[in-house]
PQR file of N, CA, C, O and H, with PARSE charges and radii, in Angstrom:
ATOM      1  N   UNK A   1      15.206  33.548  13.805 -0.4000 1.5000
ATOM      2  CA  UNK A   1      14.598  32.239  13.682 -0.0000 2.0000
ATOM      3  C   UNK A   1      15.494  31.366  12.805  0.5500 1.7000
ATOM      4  O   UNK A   1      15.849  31.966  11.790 -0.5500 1.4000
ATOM      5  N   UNK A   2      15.895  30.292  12.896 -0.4000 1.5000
ATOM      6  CA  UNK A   2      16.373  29.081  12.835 -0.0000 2.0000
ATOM      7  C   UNK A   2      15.948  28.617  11.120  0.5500 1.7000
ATOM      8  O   UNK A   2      14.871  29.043  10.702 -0.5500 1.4000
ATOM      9  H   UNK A   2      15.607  29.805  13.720  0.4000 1.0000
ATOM     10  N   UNK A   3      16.647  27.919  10.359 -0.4000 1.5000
ATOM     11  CA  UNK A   3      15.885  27.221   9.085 -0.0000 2.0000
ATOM     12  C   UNK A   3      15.320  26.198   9.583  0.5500 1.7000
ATOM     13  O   UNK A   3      14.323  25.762   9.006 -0.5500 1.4000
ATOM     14  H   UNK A   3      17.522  27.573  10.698  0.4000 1.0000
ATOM     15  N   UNK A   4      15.740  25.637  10.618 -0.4000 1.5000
ATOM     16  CA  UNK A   4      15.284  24.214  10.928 -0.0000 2.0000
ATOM     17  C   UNK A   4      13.950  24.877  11.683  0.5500 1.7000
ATOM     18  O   UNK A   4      13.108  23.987  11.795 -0.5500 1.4000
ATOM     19  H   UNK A   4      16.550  25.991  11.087  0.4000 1.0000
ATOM     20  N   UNK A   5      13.562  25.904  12.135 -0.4000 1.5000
ATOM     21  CA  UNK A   5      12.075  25.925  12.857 -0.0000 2.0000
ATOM     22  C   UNK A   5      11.154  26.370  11.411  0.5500 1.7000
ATOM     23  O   UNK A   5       9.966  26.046  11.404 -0.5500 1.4000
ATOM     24  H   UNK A   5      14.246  26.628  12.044  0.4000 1.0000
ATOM     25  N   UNK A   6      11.537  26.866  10.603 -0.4000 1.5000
ATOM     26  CA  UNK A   6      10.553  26.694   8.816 -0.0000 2.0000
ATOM     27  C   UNK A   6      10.231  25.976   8.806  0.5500 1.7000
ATOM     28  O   UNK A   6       9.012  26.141   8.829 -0.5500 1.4000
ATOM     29  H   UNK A   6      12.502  27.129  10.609  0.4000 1.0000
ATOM     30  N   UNK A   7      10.550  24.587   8.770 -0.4000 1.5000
ATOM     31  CA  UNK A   7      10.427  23.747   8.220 -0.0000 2.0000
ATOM     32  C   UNK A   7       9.983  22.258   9.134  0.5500 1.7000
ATOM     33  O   UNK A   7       9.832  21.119   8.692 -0.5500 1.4000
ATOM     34  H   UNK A   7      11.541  24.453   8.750  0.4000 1.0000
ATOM     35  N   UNK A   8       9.883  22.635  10.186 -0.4000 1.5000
ATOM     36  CA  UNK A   8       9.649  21.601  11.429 -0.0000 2.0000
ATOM     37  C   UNK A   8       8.080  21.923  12.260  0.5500 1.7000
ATOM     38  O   UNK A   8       7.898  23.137  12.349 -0.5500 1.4000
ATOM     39  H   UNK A   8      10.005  23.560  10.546  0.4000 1.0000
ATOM     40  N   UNK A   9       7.344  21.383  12.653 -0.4000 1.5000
ATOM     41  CA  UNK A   9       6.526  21.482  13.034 -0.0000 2.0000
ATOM     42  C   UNK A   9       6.955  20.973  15.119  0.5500 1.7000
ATOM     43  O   UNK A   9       7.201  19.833  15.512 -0.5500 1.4000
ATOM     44  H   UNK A   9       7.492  20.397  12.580  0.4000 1.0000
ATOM     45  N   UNK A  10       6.928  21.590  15.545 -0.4000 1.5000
ATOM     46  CA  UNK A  10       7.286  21.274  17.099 -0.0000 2.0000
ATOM     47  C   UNK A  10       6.185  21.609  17.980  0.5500 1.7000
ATOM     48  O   UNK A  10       6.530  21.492  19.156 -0.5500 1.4000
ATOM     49  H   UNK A  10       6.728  22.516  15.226  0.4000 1.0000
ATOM     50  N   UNK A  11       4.972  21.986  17.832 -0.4000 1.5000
ATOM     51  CA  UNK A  11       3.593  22.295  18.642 -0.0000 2.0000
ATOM     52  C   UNK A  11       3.075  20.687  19.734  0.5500 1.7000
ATOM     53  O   UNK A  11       2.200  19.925  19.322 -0.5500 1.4000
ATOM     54  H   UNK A  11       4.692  22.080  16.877  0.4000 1.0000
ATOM     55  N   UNK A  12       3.622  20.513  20.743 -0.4000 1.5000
ATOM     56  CA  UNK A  12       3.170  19.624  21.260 -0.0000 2.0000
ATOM     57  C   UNK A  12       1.677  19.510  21.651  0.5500 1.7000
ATOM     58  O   UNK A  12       1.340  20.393  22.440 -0.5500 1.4000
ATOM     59  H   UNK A  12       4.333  21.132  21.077  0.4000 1.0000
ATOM     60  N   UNK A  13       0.949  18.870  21.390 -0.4000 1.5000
ATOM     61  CA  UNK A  13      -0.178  18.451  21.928 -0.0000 2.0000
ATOM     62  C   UNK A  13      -1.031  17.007  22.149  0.5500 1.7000
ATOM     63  O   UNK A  13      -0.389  15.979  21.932 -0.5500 1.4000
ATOM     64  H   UNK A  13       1.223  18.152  20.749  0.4000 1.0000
ATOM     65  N   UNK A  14      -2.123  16.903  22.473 -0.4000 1.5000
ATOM     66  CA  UNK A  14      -2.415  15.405  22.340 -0.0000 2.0000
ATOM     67  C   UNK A  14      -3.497  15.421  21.222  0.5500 1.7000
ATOM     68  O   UNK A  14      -4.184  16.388  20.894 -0.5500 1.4000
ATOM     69  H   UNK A  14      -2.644  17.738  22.649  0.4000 1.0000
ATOM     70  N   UNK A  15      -3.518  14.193  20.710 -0.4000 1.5000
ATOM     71  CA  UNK A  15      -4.432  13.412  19.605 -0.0000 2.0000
ATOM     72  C   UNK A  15      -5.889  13.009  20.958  0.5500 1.7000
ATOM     73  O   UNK A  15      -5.827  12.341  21.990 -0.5500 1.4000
ATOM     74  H   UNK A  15      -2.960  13.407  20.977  0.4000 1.0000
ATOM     75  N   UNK A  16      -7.196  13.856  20.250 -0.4000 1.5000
ATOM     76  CA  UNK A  16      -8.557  13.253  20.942 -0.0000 2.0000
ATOM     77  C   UNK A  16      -8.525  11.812  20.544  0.5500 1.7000
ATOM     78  O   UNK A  16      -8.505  10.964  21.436 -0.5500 1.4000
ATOM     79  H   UNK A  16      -7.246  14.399  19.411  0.4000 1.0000
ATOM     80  N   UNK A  17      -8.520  11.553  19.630 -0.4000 1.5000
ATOM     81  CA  UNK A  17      -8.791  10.278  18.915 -0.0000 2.0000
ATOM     82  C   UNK A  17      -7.866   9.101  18.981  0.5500 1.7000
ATOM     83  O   UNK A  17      -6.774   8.907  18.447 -0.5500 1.4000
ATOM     84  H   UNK A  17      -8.536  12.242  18.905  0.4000 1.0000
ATOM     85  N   UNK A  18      -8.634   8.333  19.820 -0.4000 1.5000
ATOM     86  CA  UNK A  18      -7.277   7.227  20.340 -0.0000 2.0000
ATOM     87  C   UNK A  18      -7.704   6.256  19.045  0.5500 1.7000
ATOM     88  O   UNK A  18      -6.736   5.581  18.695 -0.5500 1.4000
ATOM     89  H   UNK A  18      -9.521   8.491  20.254  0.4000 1.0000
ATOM     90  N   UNK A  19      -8.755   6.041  18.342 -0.4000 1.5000
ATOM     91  CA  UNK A  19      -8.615   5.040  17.282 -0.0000 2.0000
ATOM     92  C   UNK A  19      -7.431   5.139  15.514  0.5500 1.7000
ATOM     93  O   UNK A  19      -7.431   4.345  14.574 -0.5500 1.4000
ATOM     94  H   UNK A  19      -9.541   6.590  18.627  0.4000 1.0000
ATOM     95  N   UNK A  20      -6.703   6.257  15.676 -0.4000 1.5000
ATOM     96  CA  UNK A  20      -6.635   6.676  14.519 -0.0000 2.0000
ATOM     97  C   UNK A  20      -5.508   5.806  14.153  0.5500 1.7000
ATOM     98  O   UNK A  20      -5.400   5.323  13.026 -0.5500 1.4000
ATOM     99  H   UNK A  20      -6.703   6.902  16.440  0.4000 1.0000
ATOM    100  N   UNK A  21      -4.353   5.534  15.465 -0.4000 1.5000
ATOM    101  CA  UNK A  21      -3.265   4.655  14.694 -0.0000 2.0000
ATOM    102  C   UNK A  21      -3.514   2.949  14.237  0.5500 1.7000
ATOM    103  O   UNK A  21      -2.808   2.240  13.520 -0.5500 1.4000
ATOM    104  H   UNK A  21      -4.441   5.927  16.380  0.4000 1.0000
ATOM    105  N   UNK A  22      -5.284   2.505  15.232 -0.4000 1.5000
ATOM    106  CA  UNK A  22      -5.088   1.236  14.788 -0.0000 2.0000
ATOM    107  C   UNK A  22      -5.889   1.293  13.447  0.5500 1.7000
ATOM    108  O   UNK A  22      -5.709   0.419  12.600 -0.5500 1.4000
ATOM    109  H   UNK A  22      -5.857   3.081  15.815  0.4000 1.0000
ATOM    110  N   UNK A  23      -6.848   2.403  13.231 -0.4000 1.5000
ATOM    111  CA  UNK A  23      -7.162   2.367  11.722 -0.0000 2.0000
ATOM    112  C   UNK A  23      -6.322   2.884  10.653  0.5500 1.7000
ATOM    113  O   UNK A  23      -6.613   2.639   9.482 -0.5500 1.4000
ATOM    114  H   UNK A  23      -6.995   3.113  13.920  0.4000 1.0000
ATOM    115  N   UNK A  24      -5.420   3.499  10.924 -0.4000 1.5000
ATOM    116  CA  UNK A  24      -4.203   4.072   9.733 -0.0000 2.0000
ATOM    117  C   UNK A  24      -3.764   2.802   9.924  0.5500 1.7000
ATOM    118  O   UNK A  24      -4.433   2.273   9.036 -0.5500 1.4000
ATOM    119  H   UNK A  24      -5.183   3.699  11.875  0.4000 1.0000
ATOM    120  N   UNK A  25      -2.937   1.607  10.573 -0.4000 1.5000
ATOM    121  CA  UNK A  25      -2.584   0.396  10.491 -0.0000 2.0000
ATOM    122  C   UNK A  25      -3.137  -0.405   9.652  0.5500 1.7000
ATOM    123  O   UNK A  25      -2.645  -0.780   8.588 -0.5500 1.4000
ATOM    124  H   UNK A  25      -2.394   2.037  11.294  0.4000 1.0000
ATOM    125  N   UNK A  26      -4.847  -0.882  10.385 -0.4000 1.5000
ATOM    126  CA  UNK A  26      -5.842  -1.549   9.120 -0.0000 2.0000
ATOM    127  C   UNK A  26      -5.779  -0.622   8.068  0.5500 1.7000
ATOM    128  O   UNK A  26      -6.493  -1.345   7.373 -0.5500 1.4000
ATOM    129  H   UNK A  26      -5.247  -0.577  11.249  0.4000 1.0000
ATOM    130  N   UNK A  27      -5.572   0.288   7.368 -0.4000 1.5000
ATOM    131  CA  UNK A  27      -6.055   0.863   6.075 -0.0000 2.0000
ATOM    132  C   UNK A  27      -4.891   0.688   5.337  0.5500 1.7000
ATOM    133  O   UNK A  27      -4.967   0.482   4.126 -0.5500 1.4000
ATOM    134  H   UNK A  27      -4.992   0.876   7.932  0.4000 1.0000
ATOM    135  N   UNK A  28      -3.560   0.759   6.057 -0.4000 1.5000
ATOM    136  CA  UNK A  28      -2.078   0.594   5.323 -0.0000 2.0000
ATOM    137  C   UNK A  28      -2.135  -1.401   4.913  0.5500 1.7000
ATOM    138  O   UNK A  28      -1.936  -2.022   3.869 -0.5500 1.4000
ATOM    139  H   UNK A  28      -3.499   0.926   7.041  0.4000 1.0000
ATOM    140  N   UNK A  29      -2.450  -1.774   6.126 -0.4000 1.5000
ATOM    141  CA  UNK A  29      -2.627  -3.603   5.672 -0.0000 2.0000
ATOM    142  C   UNK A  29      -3.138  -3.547   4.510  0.5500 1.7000
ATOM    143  O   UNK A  29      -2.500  -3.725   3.472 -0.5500 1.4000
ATOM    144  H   UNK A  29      -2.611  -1.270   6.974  0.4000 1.0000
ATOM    145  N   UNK A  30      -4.986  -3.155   4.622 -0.4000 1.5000
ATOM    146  CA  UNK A  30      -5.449  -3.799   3.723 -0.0000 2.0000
ATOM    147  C   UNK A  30      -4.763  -2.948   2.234  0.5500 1.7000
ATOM    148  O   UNK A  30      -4.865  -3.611   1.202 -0.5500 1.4000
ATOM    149  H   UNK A  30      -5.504  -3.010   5.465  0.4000 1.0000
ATOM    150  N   UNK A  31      -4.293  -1.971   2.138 -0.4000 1.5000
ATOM    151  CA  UNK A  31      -3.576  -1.599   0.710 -0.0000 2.0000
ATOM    152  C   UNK A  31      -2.539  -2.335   0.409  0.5500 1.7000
ATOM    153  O   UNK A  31      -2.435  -2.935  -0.661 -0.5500 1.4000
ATOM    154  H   UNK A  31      -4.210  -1.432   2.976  0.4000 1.0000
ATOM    155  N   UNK A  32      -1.835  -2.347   1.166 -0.4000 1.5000
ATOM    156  CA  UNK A  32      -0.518  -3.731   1.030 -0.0000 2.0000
ATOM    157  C   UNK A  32      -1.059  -4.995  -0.023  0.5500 1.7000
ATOM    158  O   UNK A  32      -0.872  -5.303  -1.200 -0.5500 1.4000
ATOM    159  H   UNK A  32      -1.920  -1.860   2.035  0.4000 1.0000
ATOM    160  N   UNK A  33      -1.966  -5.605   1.323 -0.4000 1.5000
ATOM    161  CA  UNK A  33      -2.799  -7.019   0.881 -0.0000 2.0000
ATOM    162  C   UNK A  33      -3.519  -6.663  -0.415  0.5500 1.7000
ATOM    163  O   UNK A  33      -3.400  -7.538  -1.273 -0.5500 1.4000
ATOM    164  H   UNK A  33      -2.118  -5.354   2.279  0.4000 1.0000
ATOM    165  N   UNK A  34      -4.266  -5.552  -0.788 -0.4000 1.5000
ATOM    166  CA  UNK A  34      -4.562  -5.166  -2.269 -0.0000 2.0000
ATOM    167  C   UNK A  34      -3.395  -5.110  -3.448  0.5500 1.7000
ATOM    168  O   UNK A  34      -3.507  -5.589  -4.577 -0.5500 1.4000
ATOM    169  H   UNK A  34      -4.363  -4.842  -0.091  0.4000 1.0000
ATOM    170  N   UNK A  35      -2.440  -4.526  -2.998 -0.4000 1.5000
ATOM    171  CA  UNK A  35      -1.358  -4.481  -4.053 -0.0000 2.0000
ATOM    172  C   UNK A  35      -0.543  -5.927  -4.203  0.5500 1.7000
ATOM    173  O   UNK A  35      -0.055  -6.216  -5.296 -0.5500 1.4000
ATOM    174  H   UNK A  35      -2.348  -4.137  -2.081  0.4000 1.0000
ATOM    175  N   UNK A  36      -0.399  -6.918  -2.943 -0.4000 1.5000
ATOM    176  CA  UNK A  36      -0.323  -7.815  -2.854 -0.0000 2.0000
ATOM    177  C   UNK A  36      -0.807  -8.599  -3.969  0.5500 1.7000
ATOM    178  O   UNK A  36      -0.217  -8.690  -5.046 -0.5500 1.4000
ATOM    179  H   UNK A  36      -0.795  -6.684  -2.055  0.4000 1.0000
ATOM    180  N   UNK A  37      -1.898  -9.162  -3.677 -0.4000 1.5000
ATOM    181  CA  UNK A  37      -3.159  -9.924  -4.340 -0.0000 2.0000
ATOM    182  C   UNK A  37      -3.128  -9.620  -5.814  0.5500 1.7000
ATOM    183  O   UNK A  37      -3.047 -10.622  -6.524 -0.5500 1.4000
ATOM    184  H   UNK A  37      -2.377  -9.088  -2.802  0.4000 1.0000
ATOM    185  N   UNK A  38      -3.176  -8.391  -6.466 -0.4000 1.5000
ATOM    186  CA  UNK A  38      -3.486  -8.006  -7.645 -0.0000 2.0000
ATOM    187  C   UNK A  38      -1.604  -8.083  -8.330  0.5500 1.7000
ATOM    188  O   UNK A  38      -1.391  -7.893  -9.527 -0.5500 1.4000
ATOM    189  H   UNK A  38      -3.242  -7.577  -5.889  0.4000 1.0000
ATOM    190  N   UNK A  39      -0.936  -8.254  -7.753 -0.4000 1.5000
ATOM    191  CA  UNK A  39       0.499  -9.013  -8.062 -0.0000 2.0000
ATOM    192  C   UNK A  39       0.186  -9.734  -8.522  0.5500 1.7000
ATOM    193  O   UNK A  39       0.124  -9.849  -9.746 -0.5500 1.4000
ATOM    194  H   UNK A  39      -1.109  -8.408  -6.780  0.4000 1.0000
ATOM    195  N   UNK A  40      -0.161 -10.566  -7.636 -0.4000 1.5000
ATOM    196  CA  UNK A  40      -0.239 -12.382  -7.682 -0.0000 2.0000
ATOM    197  C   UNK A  40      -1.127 -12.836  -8.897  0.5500 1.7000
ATOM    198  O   UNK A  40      -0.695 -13.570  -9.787 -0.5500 1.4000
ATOM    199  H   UNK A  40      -0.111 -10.472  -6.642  0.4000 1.0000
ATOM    200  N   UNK A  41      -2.429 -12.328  -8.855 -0.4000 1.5000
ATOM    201  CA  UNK A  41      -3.286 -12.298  -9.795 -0.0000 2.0000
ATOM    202  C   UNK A  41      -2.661 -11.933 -11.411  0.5500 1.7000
ATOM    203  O   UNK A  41      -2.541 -12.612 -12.430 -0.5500 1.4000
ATOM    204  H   UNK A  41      -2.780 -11.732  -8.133  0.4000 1.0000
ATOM    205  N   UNK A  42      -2.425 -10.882 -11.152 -0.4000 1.5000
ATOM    206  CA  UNK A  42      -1.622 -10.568 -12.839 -0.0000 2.0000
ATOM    207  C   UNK A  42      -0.524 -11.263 -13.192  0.5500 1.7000
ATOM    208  O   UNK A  42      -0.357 -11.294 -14.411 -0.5500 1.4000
ATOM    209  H   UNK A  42      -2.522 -10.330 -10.324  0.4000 1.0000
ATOM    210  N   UNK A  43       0.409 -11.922 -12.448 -0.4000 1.5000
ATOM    211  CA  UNK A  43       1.607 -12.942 -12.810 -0.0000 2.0000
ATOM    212  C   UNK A  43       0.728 -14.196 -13.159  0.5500 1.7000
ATOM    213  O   UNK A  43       0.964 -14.888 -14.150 -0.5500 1.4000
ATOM    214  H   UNK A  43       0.273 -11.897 -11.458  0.4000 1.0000
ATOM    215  N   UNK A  44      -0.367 -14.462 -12.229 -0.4000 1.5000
ATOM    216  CA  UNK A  44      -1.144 -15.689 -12.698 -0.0000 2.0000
ATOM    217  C   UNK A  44      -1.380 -15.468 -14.100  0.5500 1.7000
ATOM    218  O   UNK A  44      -0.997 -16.268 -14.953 -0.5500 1.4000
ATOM    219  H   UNK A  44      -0.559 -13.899 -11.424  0.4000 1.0000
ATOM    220  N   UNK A  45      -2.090 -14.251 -14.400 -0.4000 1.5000
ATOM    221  CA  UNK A  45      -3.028 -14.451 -15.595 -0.0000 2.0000
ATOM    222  C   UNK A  45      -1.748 -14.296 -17.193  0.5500 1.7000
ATOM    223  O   UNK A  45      -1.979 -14.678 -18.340 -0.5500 1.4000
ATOM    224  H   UNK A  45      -2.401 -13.601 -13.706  0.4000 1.0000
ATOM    225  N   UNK A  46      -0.500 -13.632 -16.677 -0.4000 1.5000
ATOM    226  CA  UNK A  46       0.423 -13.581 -17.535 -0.0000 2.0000
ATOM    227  C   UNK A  46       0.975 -14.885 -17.650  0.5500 1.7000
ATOM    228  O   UNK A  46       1.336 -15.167 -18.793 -0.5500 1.4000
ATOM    229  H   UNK A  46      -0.312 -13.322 -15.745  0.4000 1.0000
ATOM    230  N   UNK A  47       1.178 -15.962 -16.580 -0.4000 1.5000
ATOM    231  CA  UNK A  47       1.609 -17.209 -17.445 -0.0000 2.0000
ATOM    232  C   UNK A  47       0.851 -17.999 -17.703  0.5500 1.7000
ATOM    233  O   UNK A  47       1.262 -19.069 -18.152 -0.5500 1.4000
ATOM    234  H   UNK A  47       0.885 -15.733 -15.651  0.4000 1.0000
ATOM    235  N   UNK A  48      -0.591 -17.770 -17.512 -0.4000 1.5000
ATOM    236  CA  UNK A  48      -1.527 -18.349 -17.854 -0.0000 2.0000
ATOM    237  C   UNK A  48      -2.039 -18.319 -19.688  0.5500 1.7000
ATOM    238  O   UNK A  48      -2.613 -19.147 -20.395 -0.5500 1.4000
ATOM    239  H   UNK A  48      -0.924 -16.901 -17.147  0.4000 1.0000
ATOM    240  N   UNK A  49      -1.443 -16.814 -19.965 -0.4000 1.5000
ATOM    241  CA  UNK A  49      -1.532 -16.335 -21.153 -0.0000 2.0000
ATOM    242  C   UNK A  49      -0.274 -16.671 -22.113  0.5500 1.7000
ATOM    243  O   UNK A  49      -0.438 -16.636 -23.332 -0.5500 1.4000
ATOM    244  H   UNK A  49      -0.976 -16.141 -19.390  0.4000 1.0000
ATOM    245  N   UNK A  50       0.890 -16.973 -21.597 -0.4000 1.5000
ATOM    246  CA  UNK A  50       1.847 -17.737 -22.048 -0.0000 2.0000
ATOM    247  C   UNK A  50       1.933 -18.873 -21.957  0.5500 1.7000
ATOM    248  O   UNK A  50       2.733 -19.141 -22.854 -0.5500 1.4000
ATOM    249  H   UNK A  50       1.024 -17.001 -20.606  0.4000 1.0000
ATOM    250  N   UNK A  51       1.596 -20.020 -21.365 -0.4000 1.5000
ATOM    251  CA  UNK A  51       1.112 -21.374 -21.359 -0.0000 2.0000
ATOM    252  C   UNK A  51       0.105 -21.241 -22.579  0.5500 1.7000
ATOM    253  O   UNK A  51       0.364 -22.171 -23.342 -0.5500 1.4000
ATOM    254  H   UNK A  51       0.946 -19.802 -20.637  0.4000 1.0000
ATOM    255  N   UNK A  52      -0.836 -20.545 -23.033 -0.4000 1.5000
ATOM    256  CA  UNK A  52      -1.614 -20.551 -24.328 -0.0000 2.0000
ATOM    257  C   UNK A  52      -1.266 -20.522 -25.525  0.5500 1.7000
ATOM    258  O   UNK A  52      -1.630 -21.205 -26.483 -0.5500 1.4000
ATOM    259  H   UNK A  52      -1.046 -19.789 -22.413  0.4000 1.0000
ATOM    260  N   UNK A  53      -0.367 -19.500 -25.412 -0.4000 1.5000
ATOM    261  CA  UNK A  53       0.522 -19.310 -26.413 -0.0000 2.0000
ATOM    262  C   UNK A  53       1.411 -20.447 -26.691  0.5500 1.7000
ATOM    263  O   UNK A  53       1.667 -20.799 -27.842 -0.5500 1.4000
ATOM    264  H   UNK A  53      -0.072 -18.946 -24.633  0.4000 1.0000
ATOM    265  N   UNK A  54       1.799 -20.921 -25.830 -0.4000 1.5000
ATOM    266  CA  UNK A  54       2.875 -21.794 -25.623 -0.0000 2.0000
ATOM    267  C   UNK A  54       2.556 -23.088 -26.698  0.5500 1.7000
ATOM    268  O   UNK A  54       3.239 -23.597 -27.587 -0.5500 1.4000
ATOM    269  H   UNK A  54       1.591 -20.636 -24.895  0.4000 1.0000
ATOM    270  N   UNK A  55       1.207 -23.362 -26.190 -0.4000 1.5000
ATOM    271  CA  UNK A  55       0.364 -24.576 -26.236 -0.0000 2.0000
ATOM    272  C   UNK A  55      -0.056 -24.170 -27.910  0.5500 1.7000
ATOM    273  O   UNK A  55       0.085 -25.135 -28.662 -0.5500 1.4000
ATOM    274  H   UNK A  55       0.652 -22.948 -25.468  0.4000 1.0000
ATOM    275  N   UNK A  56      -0.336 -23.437 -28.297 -0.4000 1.5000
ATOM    276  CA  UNK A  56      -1.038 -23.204 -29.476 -0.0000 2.0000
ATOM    277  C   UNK A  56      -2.181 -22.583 -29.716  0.5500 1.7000
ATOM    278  O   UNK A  56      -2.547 -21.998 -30.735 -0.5500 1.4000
ATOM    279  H   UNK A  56      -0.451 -22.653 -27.687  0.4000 1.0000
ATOM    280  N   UNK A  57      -3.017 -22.843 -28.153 -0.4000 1.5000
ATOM    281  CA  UNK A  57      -4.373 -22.262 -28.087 -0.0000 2.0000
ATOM    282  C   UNK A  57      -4.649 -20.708 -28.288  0.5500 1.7000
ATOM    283  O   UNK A  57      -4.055 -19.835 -27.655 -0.5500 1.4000
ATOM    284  H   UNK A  57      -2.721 -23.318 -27.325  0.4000 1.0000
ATOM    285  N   UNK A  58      -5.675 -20.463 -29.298 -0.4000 1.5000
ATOM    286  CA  UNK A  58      -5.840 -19.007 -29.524 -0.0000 2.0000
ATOM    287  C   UNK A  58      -6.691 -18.530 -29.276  0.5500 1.7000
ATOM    288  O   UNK A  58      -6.801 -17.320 -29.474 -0.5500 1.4000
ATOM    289  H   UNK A  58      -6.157 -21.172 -29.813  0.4000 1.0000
TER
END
């Protein structure tokens, strides 16, 4: 036996479940768009917190 058959999975068969790649798709988006968003959000609230500082406000 081969190193490359250890370590490879080659069992052809079919997937029952025809929904799984468009919900692994939606579930990878919406984590994106989460990590996205909560970027955006925390750069907001960091120069939002330096504009305070900036300003004097405590």
């Amino acid at each position: 036996m081969k190193l490359h058959d250890e370590f490879v999975h080659d069992e052809k068969h079919k997937l029952e479940v025809k929904a799984g790649k468009p919900i692994a798709s939606a579930l990878s988006g919406f984590i994106a768009g989460v990590v996205f968003a909560s970027i955006i959000w925390l750069t907001g609230v960091i120069i939002f917190k330096a504009y305070l500082g900036f300003v004097g406000v405590q």
